[in-house]
C-alpha positions in Angstrom: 135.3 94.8 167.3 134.7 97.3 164.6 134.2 96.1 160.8 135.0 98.3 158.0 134.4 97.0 154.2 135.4 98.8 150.8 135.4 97.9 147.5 135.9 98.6 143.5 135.4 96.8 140.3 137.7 94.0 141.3 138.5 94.0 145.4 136.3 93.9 148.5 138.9 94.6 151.1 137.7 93.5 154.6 139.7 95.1 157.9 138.8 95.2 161.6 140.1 97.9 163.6 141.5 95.2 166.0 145.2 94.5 165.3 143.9 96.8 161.8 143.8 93.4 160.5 143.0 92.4 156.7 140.3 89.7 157.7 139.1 89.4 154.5 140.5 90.7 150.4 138.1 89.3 148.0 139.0 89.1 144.1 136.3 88.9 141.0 136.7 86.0 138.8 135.4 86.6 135.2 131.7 84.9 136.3 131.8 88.1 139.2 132.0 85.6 142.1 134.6 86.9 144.7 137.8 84.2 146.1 139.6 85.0 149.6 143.1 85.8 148.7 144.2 85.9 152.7 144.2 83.2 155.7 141.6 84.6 158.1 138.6 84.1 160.7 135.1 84.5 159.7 134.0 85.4 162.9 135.9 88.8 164.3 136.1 87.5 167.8 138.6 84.3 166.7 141.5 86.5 166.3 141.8 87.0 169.6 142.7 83.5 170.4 145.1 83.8 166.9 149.2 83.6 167.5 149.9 83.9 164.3 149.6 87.2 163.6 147.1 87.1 160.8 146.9 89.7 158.7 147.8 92.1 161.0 149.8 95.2 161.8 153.2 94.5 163.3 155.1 96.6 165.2 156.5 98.7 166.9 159.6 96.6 165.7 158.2 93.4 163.2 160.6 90.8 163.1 163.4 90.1 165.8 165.9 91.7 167.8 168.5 90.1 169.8 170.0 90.6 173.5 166.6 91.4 175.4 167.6 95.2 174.7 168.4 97.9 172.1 171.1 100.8 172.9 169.9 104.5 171.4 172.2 107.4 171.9 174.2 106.1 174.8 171.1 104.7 176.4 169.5 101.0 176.9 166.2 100.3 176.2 165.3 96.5 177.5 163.0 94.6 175.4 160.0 91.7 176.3 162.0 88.3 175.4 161.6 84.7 175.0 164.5 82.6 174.6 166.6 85.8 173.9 164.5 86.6 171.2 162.1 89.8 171.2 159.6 89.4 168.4 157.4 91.4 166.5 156.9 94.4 169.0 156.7 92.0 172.6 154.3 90.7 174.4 151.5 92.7 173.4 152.5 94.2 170.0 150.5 96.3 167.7 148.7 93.1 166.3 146.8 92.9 169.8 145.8 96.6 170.2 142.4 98.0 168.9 142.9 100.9 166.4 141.1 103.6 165.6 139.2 104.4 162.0 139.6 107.8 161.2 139.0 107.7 157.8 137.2 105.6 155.4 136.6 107.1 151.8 133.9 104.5 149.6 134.5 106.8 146.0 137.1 106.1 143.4 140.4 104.5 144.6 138.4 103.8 148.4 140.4 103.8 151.2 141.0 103.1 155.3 142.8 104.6 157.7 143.4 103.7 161.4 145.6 105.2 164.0 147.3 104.0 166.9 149.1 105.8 169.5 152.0 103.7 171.2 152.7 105.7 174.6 156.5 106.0 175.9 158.0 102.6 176.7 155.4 100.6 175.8 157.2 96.9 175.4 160.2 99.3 176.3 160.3 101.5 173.4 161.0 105.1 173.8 159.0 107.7 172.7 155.0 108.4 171.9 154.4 106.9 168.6 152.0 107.9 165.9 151.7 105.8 163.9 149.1 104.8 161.0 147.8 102.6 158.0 146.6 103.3 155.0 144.8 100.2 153.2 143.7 101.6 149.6 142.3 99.9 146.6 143.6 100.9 143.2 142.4 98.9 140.2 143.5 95.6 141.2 146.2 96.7 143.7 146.0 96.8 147.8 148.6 99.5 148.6 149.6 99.5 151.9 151.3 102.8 153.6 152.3 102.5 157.2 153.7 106.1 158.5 154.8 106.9 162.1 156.2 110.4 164.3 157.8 110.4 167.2 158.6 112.8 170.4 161.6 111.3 171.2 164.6 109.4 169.4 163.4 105.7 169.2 163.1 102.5 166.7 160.0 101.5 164.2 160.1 98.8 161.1 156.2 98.0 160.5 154.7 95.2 158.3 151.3 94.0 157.3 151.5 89.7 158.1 149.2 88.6 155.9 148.9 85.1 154.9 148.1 84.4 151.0 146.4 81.8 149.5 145.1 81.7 146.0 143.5 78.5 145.2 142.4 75.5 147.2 144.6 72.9 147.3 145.9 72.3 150.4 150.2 72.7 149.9 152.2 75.6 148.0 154.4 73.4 146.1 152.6 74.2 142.7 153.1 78.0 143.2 155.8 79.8 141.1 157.8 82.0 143.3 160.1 83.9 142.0 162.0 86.2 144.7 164.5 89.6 142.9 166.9 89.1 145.8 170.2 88.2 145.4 171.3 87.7 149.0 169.9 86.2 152.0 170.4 87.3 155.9 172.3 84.7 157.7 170.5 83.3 160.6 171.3 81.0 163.7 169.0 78.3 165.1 166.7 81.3 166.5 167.0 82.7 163.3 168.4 85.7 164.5 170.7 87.6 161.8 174.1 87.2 162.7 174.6 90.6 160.2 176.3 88.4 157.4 174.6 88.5 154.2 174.9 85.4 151.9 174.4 85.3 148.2 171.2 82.9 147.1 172.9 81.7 144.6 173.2 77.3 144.9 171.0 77.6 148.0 167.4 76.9 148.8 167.0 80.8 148.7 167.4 80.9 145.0 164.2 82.0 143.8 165.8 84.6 140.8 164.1 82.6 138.1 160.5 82.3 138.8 160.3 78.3 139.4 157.5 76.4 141.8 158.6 76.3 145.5 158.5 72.6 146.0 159.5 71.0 149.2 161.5 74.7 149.7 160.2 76.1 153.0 161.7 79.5 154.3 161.4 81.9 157.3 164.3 83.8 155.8 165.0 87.8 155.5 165.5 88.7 151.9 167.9 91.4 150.7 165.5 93.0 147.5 167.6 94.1 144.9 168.0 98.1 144.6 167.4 98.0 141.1 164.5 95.7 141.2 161.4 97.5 140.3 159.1 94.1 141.9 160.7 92.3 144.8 159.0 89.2 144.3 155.5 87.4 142.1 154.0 84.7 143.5 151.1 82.7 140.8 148.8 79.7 141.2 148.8 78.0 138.1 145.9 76.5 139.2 143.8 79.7 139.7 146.2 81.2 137.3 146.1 84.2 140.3 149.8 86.4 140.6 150.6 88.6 143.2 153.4 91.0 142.5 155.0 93.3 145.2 156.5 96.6 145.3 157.9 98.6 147.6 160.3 101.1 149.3 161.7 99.1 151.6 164.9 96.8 151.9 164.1 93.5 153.0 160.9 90.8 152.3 160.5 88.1 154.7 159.1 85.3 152.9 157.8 82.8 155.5 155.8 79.5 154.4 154.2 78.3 157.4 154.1 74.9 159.0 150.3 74.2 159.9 148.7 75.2 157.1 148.9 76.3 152.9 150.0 79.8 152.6 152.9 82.3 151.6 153.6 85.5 153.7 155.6 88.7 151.8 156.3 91.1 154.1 157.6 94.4 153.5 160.6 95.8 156.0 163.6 96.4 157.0 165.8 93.8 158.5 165.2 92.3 162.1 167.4 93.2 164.4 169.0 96.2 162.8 168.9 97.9 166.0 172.1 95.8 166.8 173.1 95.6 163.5 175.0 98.6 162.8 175.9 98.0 159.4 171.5 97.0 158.2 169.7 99.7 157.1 169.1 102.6 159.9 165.9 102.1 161.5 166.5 104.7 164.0 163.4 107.6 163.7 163.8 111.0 165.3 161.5 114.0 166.3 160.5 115.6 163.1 160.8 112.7 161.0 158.5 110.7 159.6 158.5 106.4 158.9 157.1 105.8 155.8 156.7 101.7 154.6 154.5 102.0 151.2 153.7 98.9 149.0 151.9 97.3 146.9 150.3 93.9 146.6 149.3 93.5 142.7 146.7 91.4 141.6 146.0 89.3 138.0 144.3 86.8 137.2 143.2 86.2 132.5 140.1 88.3 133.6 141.5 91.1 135.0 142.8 94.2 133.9 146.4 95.4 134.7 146.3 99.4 135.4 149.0 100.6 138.1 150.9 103.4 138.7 153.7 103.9 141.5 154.2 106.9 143.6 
């Protein structure tokens, strides 16, 4: 595996060009020693035994899609599946494919990019895919640009899965969440979206006031409010670390895992909106382009807040 660090004033960003995995993203505290802000491996070589999908690329479709298949201008396109469920590109999904670097910058506002080419029906998917990732460090900000051409008519949602953790106690409960989504994507007992959307409002998905998540544990889709300039803040009170994230996309999957302390925020569109005619259109064409930019935002007393949003 190949290792590629950059860094500013406030973040050492850590990626490998396997899965183009964050492995490491490293905040200075007021005394100038660094904290891990992501679940990872020290050593490179562990994340190929990893199922979890840590901080990794997903793709070429993150998330699920029903029936085993996809239809695409009159045509079906059959999809790797467990249990009816196809997840997070198949089998073998971007998060197990080695990358390439083809451009690291180490001046002001560094940045990395890697490049994969998916070939025609890899996991079943139509088309030679371009796709690539931007990771770039601006102030205290990891944006995160994902961008993808096709030759031929097929389907891409793309997502970073990283795993946050900002202090070292070993549950969530304490962190304030606070979620600008009003409605939540129904889901059956494979949580597959049955298309309805259901308003958070006297659920366990009612995170509109910031307010600590408790005993709440979700691995839910979350409509973000179109009017919402920041889909969601997460904060430690006891590192007194917040994340806020913003994007151009429509839906966050917020997913607290079982095994171990830690929040994922991931960027998207829905799952399954191949088959969901009325979600957001993830169909992408020749002479488009797929474009999924964010930004994870970063504070803690002794840091700065400097953004801007393009």
């Amino acid at each position: 595996m190949k290792q590629v660090t950059i860094s500013n004033d406030f973040i050492t960003l850590v990626v490998l060009d396997y899965g183009a995995i964050i492995q490491k993203l490293l905040l200075k505290n007021h005394k100038g020693d660094y904290e891990n802000l992501v679940v990872g491996f020290n050593f490179p070589n562990d994340y190929l035994e990893d199922h979890t999908c840590l901080g990794a690329c997903v793709g070429r479709y993150a998330g699920r899609i029903s029936q085993g298949k996809f239809n695409l201008d009159r045509q079906d396109y059959h999809l790797y599946s467990e249990k009816g469920i196809h997840l997070h590109g198949g089998k073998n999904g971007f998060h197990t494919k080695y990358w390439t670097f083809e451009e690291v910058q180490y001046g002001n506002n560094p940045f990395i990019k890697l490049s994969y080419l998916s070939k025609h029906l890899e996991e079943g998917y139509p088309g030679n895919l371009k796709v690539t990732v931007t990771y770039q460090l601006m102030d205290s900000a990891l944006r995160i640009v994902h961008e993808a051409t096709t030759d031929r008519t097929t389907v891409v949602n793309l997502t970073n899965h990283s795993y946050f953790k900002f202090d070292d106690s070993g549950t969530v409960d304490d962190y304030r969440l606070q979620l600008n989504c009003s409605r939540y994507a129904e889901a059956n007992e494979n949580l597959l979206p049955t298309g309805k959307l259901i308003d958070v409002v006297q659920t366990d998905h009612d995170f509109l006031i910031e307010k600590p998540i408790g005993e709440v544990r979700l691995d839910s889709v979350m409509a973000i409010d179109p009017q919402s300039q920041v889909a969601a803040k997460v904060q430690s009170p006891k590192s007194k670390i917040t994340m806020e994230v913003v994007t151009n996309q429509p839906a966050l999957i917020v997913y607290m895992p079982p095994d171990f302390p830690a929040i994922c925020l991931e960027t998207q569109n829905f799952p399954d909106a191949p088959n969901q005619t009325h979600f957001p259109n993830s169909v992408l064409r020749p002479g488009e382009k797929y474009r999924n930019a964010s930004e994870y935002r970063f504070t803690r007393p002794s840091v700065p807040q400097r953004y801007s949003w393009s």
